[in-house]
C-alpha positions as CSV (number, residue, x, y, z in Angstrom):
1,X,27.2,20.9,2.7
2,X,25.1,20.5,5.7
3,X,26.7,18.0,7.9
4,X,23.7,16.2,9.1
5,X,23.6,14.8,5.5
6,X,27.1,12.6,5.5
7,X,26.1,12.0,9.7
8,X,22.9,10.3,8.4
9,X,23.9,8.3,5.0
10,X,26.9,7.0,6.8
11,X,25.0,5.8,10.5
12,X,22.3,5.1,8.1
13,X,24.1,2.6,5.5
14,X,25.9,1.3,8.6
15,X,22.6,0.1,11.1
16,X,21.3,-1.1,7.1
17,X,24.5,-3.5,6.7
18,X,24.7,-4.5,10.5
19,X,21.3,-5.7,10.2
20,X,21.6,-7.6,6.9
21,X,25.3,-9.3,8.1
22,X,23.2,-10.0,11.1
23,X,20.3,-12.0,9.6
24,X,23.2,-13.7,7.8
25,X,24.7,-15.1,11.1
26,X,21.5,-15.8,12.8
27,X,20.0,-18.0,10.0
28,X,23.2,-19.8,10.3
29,X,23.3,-20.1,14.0
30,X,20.1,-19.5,16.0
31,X,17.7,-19.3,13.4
32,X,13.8,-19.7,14.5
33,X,13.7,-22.8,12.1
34,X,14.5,-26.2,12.8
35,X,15.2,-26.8,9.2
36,X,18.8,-26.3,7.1
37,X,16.7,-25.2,4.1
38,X,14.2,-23.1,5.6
39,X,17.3,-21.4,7.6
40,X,18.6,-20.4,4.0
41,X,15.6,-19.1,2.7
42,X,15.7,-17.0,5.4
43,X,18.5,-15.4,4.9
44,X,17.9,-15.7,1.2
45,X,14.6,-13.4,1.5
46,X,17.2,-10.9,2.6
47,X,18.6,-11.0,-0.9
48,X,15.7,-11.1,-2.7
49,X,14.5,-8.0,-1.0
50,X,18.1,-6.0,-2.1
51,X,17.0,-5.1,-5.9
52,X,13.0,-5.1,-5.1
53,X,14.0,-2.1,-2.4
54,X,16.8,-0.9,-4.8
55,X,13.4,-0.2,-7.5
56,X,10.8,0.5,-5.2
57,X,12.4,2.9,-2.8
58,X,14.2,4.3,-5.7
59,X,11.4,5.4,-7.4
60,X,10.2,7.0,-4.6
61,X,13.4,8.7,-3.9
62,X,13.6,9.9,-7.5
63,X,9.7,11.0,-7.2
64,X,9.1,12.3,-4.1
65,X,12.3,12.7,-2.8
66,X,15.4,10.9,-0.9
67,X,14.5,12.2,2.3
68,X,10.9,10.3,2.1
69,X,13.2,7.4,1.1
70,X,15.3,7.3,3.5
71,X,12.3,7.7,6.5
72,X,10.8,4.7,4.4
73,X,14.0,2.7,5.0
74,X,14.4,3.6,8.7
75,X,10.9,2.3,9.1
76,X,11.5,-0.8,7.5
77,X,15.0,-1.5,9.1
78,X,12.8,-0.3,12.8
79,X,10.5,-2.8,12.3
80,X,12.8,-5.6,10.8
81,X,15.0,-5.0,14.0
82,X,12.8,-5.0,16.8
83,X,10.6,-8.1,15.8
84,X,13.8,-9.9,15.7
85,X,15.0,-8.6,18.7
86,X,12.2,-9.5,20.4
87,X,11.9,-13.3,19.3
88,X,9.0,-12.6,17.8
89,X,6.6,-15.3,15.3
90,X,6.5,-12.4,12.7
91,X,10.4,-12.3,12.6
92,X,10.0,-14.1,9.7
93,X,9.0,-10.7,7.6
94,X,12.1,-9.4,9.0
95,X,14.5,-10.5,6.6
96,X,12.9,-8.9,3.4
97,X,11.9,-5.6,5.5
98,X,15.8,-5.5,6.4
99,X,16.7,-5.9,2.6
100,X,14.4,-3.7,1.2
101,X,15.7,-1.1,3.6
102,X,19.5,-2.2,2.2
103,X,18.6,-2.0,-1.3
104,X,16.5,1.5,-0.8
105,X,18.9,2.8,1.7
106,X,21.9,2.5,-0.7
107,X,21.1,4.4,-3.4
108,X,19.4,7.4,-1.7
109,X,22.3,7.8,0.7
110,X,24.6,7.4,-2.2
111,X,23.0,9.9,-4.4
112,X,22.0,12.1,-1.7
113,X,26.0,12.7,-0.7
114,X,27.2,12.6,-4.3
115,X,24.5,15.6,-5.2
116,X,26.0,17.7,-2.1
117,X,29.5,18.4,-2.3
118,X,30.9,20.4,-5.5
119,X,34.5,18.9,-4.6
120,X,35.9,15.7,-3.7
121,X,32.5,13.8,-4.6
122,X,34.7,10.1,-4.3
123,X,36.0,11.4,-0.6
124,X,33.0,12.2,0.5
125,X,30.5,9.3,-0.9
126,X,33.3,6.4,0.7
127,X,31.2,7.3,3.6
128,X,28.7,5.3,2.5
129,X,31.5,2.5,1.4
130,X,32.4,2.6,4.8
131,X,29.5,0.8,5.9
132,X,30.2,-2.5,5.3
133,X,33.6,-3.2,7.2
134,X,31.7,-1.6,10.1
135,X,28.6,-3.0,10.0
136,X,30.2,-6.4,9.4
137,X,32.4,-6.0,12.8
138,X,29.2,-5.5,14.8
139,X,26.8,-7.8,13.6
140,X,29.5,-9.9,15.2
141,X,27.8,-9.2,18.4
142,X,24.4,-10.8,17.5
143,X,26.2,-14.4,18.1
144,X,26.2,-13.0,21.7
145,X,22.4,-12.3,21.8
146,X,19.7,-11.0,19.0
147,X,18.8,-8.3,21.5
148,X,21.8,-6.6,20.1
149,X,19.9,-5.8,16.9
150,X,17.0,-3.8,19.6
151,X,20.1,-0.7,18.8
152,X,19.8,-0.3,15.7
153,X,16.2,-0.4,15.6
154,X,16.5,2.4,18.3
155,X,18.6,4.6,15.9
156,X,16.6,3.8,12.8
157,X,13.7,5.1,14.7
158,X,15.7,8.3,16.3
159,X,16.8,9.0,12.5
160,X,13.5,9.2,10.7
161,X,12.5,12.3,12.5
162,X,16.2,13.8,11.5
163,X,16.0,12.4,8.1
164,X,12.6,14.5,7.3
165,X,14.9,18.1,8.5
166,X,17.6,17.3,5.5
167,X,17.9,19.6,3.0
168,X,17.0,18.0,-0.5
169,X,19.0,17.9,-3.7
170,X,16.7,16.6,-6.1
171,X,17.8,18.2,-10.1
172,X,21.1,18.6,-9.5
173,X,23.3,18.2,-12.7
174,X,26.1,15.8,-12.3
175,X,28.8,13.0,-14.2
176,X,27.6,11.1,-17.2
177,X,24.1,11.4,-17.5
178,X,23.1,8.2,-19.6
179,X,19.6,6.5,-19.0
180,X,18.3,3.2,-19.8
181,X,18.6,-0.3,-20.2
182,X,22.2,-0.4,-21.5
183,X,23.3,2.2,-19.1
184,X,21.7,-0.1,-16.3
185,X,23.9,-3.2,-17.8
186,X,26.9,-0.7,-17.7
187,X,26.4,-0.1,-13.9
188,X,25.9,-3.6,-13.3
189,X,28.7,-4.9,-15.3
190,X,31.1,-1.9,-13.6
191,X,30.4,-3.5,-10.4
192,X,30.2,-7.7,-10.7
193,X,34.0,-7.8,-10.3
194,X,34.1,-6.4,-6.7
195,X,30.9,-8.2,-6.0
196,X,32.2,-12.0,-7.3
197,X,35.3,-11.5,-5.1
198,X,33.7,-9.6,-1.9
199,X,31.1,-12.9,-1.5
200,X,34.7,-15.4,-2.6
201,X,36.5,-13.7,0.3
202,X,33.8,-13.3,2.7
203,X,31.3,-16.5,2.1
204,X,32.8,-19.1,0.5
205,X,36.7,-18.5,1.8
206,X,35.6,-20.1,5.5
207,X,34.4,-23.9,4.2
208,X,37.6,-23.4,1.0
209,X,39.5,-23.2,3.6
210,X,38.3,-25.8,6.4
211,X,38.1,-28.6,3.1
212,X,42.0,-27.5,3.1
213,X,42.7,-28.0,6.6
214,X,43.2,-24.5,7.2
215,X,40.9,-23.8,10.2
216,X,41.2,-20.2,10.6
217,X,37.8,-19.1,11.6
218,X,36.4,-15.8,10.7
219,X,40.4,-14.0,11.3
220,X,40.7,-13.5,8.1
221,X,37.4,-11.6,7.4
222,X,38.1,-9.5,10.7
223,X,41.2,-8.7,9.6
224,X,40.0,-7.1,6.2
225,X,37.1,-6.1,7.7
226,X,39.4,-3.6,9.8
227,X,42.2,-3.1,7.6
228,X,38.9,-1.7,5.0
229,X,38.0,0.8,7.6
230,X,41.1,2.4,7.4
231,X,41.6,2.7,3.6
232,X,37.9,3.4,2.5
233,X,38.3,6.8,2.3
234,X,41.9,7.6,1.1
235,X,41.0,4.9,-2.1
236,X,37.8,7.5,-2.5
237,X,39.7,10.6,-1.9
238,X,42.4,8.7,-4.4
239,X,39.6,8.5,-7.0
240,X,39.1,12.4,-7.0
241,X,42.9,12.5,-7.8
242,X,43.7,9.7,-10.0
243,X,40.3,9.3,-11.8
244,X,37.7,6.6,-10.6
245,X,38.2,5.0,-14.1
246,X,42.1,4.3,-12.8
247,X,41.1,3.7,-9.2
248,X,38.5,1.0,-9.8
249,X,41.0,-0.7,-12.6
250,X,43.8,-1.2,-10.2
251,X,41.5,-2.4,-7.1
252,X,40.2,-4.9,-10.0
253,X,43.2,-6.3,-10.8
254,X,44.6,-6.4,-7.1
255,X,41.7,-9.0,-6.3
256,X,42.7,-11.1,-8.8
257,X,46.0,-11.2,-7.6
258,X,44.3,-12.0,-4.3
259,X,42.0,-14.7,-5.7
260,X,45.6,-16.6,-7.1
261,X,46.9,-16.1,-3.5
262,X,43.6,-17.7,-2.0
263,X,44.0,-20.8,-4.3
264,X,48.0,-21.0,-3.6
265,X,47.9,-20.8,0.3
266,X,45.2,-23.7,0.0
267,X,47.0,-26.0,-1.8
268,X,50.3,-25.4,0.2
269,X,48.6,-25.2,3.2
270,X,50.0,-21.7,3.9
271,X,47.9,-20.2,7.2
272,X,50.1,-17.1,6.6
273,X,49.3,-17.0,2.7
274,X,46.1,-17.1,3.5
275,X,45.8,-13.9,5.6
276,X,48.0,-12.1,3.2
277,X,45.4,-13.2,0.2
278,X,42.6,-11.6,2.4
279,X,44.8,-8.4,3.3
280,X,45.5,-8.0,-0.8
281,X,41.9,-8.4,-1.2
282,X,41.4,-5.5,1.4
283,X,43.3,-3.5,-0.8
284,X,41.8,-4.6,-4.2
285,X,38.3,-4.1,-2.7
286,X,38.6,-0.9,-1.1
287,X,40.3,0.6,-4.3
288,X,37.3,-0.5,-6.6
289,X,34.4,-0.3,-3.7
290,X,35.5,3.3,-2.2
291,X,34.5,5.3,-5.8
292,X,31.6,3.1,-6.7
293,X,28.8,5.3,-4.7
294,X,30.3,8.4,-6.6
295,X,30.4,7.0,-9.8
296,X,27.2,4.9,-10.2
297,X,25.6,8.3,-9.1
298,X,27.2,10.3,-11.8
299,X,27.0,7.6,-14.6
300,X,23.1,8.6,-14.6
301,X,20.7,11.2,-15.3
302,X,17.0,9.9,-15.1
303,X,15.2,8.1,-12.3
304,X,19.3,8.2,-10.8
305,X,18.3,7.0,-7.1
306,X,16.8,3.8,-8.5
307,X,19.2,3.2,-11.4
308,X,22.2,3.4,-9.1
309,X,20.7,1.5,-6.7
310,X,19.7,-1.4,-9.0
311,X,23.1,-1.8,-11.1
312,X,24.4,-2.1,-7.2
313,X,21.9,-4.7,-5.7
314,X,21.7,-6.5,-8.9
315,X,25.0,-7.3,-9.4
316,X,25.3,-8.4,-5.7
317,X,23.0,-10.7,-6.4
318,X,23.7,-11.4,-9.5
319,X,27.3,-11.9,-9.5
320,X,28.3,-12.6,-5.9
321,X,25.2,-15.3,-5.7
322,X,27.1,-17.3,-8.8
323,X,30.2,-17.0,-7.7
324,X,29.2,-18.8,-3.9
325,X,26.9,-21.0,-6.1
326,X,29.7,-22.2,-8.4
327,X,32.7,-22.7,-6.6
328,X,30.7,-24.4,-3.8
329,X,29.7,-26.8,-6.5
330,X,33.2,-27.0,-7.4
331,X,33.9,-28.0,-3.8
332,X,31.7,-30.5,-3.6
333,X,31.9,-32.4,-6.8
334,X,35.8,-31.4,-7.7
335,X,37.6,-30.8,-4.1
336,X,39.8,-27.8,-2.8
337,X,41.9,-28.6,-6.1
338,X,39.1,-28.5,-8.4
339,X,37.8,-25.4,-6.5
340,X,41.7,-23.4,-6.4
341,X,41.3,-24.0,-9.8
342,X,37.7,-22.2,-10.5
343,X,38.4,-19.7,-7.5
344,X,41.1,-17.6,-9.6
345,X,39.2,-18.3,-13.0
346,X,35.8,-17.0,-12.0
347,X,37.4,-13.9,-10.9
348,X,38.9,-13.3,-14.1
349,X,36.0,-13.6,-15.8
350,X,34.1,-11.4,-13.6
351,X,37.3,-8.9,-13.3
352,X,37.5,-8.5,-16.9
353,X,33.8,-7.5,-17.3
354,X,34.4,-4.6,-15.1
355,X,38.1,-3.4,-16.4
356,X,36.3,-3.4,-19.7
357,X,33.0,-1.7,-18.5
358,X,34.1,1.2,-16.5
């Protein structure tokens, strides 16, 4: 395999999720808008743009190639970047350039590494799972100062050129092979268990939390967000051995032993139950997230860039969107006991889809 190809789907999928965390903490910080609700829909744009870059770019990936895709989502994320780094009025763009270049930039990256290697595909395509724990440590530094985002629009930029030299690996025969509808709804469903409990852990844990008198911060999320970047790729090399099947079935049911732990140390006030719910969690997530790049690109055969990349965007959005929405309902109408109640509940439901689907 030529080694410029895991260099760039791994520094790519990393600048993608640095900027997306980042627009997250802006628009809850320093956002250009005076306005709570025009602050969300900022950051909400983000979203919206995941699946609509997951089906555009996809296509073209699938039709023209993933290194056009790939250029297209450097260009995007360069743009994105830079006019936010620069304070500018158009900023406001930014946050769907920035997801359409996270919902293109997924699946061509993932598909692009899983169609490379002959050996070791799960080992290989946790490079791209490795992303997020990374990207979520440095978007940290935009808090400091939104310049910090003017570096990864320089290495979005310095990678297009790069990106265009990569060898391409369009036809290559790989996994499954379904198509369609249903097989979309498999992907989807394979994936909402890891997305309902990544958005629980990461979004909804801090105000859970602070209702609960536990004021922790963001400690907890650092501290998975590290412990992740070292277990990514053993729980992907782990799928090659075990089975992704196995793998993902075990992570599944470790978050929900996490969730339970997350409702417990809430309701015994338990700072120290708390960080070992999110270390769990790290454990869960990284065993069902590290083989999902692998296996969403060999569970299809046609159009497999934009399938992959939908059943991955889609259920982010799908699943971890209802899971924020609902138990912050349940924390405002039903209290931290209402919501340690739904917390554990609604990730059995969502667990269970997944143990079932994959």
């Amino acid at each position: 395999m030529d080694l410029r190809i895991p260099l760039v789907a791994l520094l790519g999928t990393v600048i993608s999720w640095y900027s997306f965390f980042s627009v997250g903490i802006l628009s809850a910080s320093s956002s250009p808008f005076h306005s709570l609700i025009l602050s969300a829909l900022f950051y909400f744009s983000a979203f919206v743009g995941r699946p609509l870059g997951a089906f555009l770019l996809g296509r073209v990936g699938d039709s023209w190639g993933k290194r056009f895709s790939l250029s297209l989502v450097f260009l995007f994320l360069f743009v994105g970047d830079l006019l936010i780094s620069l304070r500018s009025p158009l900023e406001v763009i930014s946050p769907v350039l920035i997801g359409l270049a996270l919902g293109g930039e997924w699946g061509s990256a993932s598909v692009l590494m899983a169609e490379s290697v002959e050996n070791m595909r799960g080992g290989w395509t946790s490079l791209v799972q490795l992303s997020v724990p990374i990207g979520l440590i440095l978007s940290l530094t935009v808090a400091i100062s939104p310049l910090s985002l003017f570096v990864p629009a320089l290495i979005s930029a310095l990678l297009i050129p790069v990106t265009f030299r990569l060898p391409e690996t369009r036809g290559r025969i790989i996994g499954a092979q379904l198509s369609g509808l249903r097989s979309l709804i498999k992907g989807i469903m394979i994936k909402v268990g890891e997305s309902s409990n990544f958005y629980l852990f990461t979004s909804f844990s801090i105000p859970f939390l602070l209702k609960a008198g536990l004021d922790l911060g963001t400690l907890p999320i650092l501290f998975v967000s590290v412990e992740e970047m070292f277990l990514m790729i053993p729980m992907g090399i782990a799928s090659d051995l075990m089975g992704r099947r196995t793998v993902i079935r075990i992570g599944m049911l470790t978050m929900l032993l996490s969730s339970a732990m997350l409702s417990i140390s809430a309701i015994l006030r338990s700072g120290i139950l708390v960080l070992a719910s999110f270390l769990v969690f790290g454990l869960g997530d990284s065993l069902s997230y590290a083989p999902q790049g692998a296996y969403l690109a060999e569970l299809y055969r046609e159009q497999r860039v934009m399938m992959a990349g939908l059943a991955y965007q889609l259920s982010a959005v799908l699943a971890g969107g209802t899971s924020v929405i609902l138990t912050s309902l349940s924390l405002s109408f039903l209290g931290e006991t209402g919501s340690s109640i739904v917390i554990p509940l609604l990730s059995l439901v969502y667990v269970m889809m997944s143990v079932l689907a994959v």
